[in-house]
C-alpha positions, -999 to +999 in steps of 0.1 A: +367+427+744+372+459+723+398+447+703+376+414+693+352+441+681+376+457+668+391+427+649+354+412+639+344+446+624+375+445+600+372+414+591+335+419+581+348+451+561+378+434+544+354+408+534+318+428+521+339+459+507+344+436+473+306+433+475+293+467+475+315+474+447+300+443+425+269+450+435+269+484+422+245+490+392+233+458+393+189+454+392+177+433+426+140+426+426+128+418+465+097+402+472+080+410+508+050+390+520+019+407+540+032+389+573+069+408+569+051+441+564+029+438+597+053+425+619+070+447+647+109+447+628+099+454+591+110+490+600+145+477+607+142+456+575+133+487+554+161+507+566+183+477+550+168+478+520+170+518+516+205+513+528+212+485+501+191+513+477+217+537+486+248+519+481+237+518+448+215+492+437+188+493+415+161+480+438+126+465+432+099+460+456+066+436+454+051+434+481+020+407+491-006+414+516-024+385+525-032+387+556-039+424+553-070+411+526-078+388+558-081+415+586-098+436+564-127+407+556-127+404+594-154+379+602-163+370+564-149+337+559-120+337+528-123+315+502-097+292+488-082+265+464-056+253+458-039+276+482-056+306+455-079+327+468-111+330+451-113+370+447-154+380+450-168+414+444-165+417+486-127+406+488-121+429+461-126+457+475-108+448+505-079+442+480-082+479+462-082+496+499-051+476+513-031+475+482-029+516+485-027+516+522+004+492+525+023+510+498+020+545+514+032+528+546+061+513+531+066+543+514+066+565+545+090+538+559+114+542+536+116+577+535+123+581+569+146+551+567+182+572+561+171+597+581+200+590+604+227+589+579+256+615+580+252+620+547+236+654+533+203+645+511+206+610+523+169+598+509+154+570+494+132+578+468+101+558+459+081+553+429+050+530+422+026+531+393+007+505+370+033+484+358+014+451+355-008+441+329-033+410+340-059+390+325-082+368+347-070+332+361-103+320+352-127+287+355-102+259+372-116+228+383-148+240+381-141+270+404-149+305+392-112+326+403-135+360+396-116+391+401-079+366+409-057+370+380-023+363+366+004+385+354+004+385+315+030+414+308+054+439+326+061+473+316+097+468+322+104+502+300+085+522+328+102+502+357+137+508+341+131+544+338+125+551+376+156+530+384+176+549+363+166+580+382+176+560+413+139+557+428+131+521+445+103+511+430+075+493+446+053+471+432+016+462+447+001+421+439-024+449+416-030+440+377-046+461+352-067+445+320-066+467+292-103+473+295-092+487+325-105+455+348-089+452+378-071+418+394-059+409+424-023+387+421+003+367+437+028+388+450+048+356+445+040+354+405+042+395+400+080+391+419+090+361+396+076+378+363+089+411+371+129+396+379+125+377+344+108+404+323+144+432+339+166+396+337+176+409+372+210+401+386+189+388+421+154+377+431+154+378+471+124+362+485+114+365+519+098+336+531+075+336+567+101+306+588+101+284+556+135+270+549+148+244+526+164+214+542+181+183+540+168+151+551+184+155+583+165+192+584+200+213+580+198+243+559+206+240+523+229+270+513+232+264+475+215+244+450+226+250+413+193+250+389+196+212+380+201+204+420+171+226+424+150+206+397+162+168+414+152+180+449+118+188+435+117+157+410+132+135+441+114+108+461+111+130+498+081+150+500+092+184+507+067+206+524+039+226+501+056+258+511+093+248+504+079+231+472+064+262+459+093+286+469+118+260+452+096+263+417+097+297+417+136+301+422+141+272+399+118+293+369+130+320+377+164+310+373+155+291+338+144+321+324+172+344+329+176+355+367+214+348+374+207+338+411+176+340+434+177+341+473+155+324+498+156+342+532+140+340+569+124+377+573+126+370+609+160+370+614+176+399+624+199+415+591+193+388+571+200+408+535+225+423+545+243+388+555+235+370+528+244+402+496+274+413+520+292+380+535+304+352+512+286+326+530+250+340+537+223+333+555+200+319+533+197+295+505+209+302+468+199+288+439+219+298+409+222+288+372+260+282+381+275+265+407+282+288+434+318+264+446+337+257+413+371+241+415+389+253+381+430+259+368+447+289+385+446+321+365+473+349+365+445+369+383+444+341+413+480+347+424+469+373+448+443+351+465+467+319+465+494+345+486+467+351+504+461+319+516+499+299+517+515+330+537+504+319+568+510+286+562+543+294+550+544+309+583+529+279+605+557+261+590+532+237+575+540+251+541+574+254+521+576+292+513+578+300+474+589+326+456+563+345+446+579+354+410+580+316+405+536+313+411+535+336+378+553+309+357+541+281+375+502+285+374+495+264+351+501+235+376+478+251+400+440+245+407+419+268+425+389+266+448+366+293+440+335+307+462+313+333+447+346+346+424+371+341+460+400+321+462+393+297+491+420+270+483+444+260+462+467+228+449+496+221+422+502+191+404+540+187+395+543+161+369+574+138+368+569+118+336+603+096+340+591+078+367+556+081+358+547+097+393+535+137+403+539+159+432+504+172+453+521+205+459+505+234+481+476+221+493+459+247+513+424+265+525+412+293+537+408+289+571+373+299+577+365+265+547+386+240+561+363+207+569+338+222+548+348+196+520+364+218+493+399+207+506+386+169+494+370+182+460+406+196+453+425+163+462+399+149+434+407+172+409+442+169+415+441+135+415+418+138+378+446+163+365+471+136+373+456+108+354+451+135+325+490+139+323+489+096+319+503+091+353+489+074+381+512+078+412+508+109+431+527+119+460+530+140+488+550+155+512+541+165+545+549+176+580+515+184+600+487+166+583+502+129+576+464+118+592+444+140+565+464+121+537+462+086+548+424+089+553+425+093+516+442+065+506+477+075+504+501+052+518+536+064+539+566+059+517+604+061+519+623+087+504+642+071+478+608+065+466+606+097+454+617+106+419+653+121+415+653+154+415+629+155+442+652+133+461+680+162+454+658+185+470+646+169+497+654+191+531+659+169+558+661+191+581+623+200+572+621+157+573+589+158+555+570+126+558+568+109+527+533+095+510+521+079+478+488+071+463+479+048+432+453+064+411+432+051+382 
């Protein structure tokens, strides 16, 4: 049992060491509803984010609180629309009083939060301060909003400043007019305009249990911006809450936020699982797809070693020379996850007989049957019809199955082009397969 801790801790190092380094320097703006911040584990979810502060992220915090405004109306009923509340002279007082008295707390959270550490002068420095200029939301519908307004600019000089110093800075649902009226704001809306204004590297919402799913209710892990904008365009109703979390990632990622993070605050580590593993635990919506399938690179060869050695190995591969990838990877594709090998594939052309070799097809272990292995058969199938040839064949020993699923039908060997017929190892005895493209 030790040693499978043993083995599952160095394979959780080996695989988020490459993300603390990228994420390095880089701005992260986190927004934390009320409900996160009164529930029994937000201290565990602080000491992440100081943790995450630590490693060296320039981190921002807006946080909401809701339901804080609700206890502290008690028995006065709160007023609504359109899932806005209607801020009176009563509710805004409750607002100024609970604004100040969740900071401090997640303040004093935080710096207790590396407490622990055996690090000297491990602590996570804080810094908060009027940052958001409002104006009122107004007369909507006929409803008077009063003292509920919307964010109309961010002092992203001041924010920048204390994140240079290395201070997480948090950020209450609080604007100021420059009359000096005050306005109480989404936490939601201040989050959004705040990771636009810094053109932050991450939003990472925290949503109370709301997740956005498929039609058969499986978590969606990524959604580029324009598969975003169709699920919300589509013809299935999504629920209010996913709807409105869904237009704030995709406006947020419109306007300049690389990639924004929808995560369950209830489960256990989720940041830390979804910055640190390459998979996550959430869903991401990013302006580029987060699976690309591209040409091979000099800078891949490491990662396509990586993945045919123990192949190679298995016996399910034919072992190359690794000084013959450098001058041959131009034939090859690459699957690519969040800037990770995860597969690869060659196309060897053989223009005399108007036919090409599927060479090295192979995937990470931990993706195969996710679908990438398919989406390189494609594009090795579209590379081959780019060359003007539209016979493509393979040969295989352990996964004749996976191949004729996919159209390609078993051959004989003198159906192969010559001088893959001179090399043909029959002592490997390879099983021969061909597939008409186009």
């Amino acid at each position: 049992m030790k040693n499978k801790d043993n083995n599952q801790f160095a394979a959780w190092f080996r695989q988020s060491s490459p993300y603390i380094q990228a994420h390095r320097g880089k701005t992260f703006v986190v927004c934390l509803p009320g409900e996160a911040i009164s529930s029994k584990g937000f201290n565990r979810l602080v000491r992440d984010l100081a943790q995450i502060s630590h490693l060296g992220i320039r981190l921002v915090v807006v946080h909401g609180i809701r339901p804080q405004i609700e206890a502290c109306l008690g028995k006065i009923h709160s007023r609504y629309h359109n899932d806005i509340r209607i801020t009176d002279d009563t509710s805004m007082t409750c607002v100024r009083q609970v604004a100040g008295s969740v900071r401090l707390d997640i303040e004093s959270q935080l710096s207790r939060a590396l407490a622990n550490l055996p690090v000297p002068g491990a602590y996570a420095r804080t810094a908060s301060g009027n940052y958001i200029t409002a104006r009122p939301y107004g007369v909507h519908e006929g409803v008077d909003f009063c003292h509920t307004g919307i964010v109309r600019r961010v002092d992203t000089g001041a924010i920048s400043h204390q994140l240079d110093a290395g201070a997480i800075t948090l950020i209450s649902p609080i604007g100021f007019s420059p009359t000096g009226e005050v306005f109480n704001l989404s936490a939601e809306e201040v989050a959004e305009s705040v990771a636009i204004a810094l053109t932050a590297d991450k939003l990472i919402i925290f949503s109370d249990k709301t997740s956005i799913r498929d039609s058969r209710r499986r978590l969606i892990r990524q959604l580029t911006l324009h598969e975003a904008q169709t699920l919300l365009l589509g013809k299935r109703k999504l629920p209010q809450a996913a709807t409105r979390l869904l237009e704030m990632a995709t406006q947020a990622t419109d306007s300049g936020v690389r990639r924004v993070h929808i995560l369950d605050w209830h489960q256990e580590g989720a940041i830390l699982h979804e910055l640190f593993s390459r998979d996550g635990v959430g869903t991401l919506i990013s302006a580029e797809p987060y699976d690309t399938i591209r040409a091979a690179r000099a800078e891949d060869i490491s990662g396509i070693v990586q993945i045919i050695e123990i192949l190679e190995t298995s016996g399910a591969l034919v072992k190359r020379q690794r000084d013959l990838l450098e001058t041959e990877i131009d034939h090859f594709l690459v699957a690519i996850r969040d800037d990770t090998v995860i597969g690869c594939a060659a196309v060897y052309p053989h223009y005399k007989e108007g036919m090409a070799e599927l060479a090295c097809l192979a995937m990470d272990k931990e993706y195969q049957g996710s679908g990438s292995g398919e989406q390189l058969l494609n594009a090795a199938q579209a590379r081959t019809q780019s060359l003007g040839i539209n016979r493509l064949f393979v040969l295989t020993t352990q996964t004749a199955h996976w191949f004729r699923e996919r159209g390609f039908i078993a051959a004989k060997i003198t159906d192969l082009p010559m001088a893959k017929r001179r090399l043909y190892n029959y002592r490997r005895n390879a099983k021969v397969f061909i597939k008409e493209i186009g």
